[in-house]
C-alpha positions in Angstrom: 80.9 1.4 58.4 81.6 -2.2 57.5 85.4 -3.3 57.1 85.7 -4.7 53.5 87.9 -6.2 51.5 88.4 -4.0 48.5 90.6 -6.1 45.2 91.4 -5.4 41.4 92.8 -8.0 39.6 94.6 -8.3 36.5 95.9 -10.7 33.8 93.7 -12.5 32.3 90.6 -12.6 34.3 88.0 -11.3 31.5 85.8 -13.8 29.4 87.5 -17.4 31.3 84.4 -17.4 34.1 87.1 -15.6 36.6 83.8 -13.3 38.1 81.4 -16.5 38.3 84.5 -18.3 39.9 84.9 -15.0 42.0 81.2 -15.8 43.3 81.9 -19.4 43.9 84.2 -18.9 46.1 83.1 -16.0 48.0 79.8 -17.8 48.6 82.1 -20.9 49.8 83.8 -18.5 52.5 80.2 -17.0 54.0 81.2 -13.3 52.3 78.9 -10.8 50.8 79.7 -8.0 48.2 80.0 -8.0 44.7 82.0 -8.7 41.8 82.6 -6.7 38.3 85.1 -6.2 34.7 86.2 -3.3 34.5 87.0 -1.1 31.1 90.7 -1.3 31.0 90.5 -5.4 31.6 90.8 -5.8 35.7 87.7 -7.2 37.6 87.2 -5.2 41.1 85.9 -7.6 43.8 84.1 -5.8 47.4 84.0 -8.6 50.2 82.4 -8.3 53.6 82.4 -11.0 56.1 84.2 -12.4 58.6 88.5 -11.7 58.5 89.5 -14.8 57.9 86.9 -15.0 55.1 88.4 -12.0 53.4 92.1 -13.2 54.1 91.4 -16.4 52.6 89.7 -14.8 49.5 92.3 -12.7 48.8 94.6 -15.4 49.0 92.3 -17.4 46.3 91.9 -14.3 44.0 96.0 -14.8 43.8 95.4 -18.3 42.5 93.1 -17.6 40.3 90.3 -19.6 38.5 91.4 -22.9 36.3 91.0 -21.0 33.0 92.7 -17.0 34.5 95.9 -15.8 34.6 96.4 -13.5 37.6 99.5 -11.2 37.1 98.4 -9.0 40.2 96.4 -8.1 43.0 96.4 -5.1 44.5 94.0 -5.4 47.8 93.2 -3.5 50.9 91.0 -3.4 53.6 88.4 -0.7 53.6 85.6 0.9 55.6 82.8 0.5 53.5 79.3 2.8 54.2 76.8 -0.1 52.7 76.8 -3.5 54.3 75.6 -6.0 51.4 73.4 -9.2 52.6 74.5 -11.6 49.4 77.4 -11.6 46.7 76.5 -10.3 43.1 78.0 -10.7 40.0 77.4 -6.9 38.3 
């Protein structure tokens, strides 16, 4: 099991570069996983990597990119069963 950092995100954060932002800054931090939009709007981010990575992430998905709107993030660190060796934008 690898301790991830498991975020949704809302607002405005589909069709403004938010998930190629997302990747930016992941890759910037040193943290693997992947990021997605989901159906009802949200984009759901998986990070692995060092803590600090992860905190600071979560701290920059709150932010947001220059063109988003993030009204929420709802994150948590999980025990994930796959441990991912780069970032993805799915």
């Amino acid at each position: 099991m690898t301790p991830s950092l498991h975020a949704t995100v809302s607002g405005k954060v589909q069709g403004v570069y938010f998930r190629a932002w997302v990747f930016d800054q992941a890759k910037s931090l040193g943290l693997n996983g992947w990021v997605r939009n989901l159906e009802d709007g949200k984009v759901e981010v998986l990070a692995q990597g060092d803590p600090r990575g992860l905190d600071a992430l979560k701290e920059r998905l709150a932010e947001g990119s220059p063109l988003s709107r993030v009204e929420r993030v709802e994150a948590k660190v999980i025990e994930y069963e796959k441990a991912f060796s780069s970032f993805d934008i799915r």
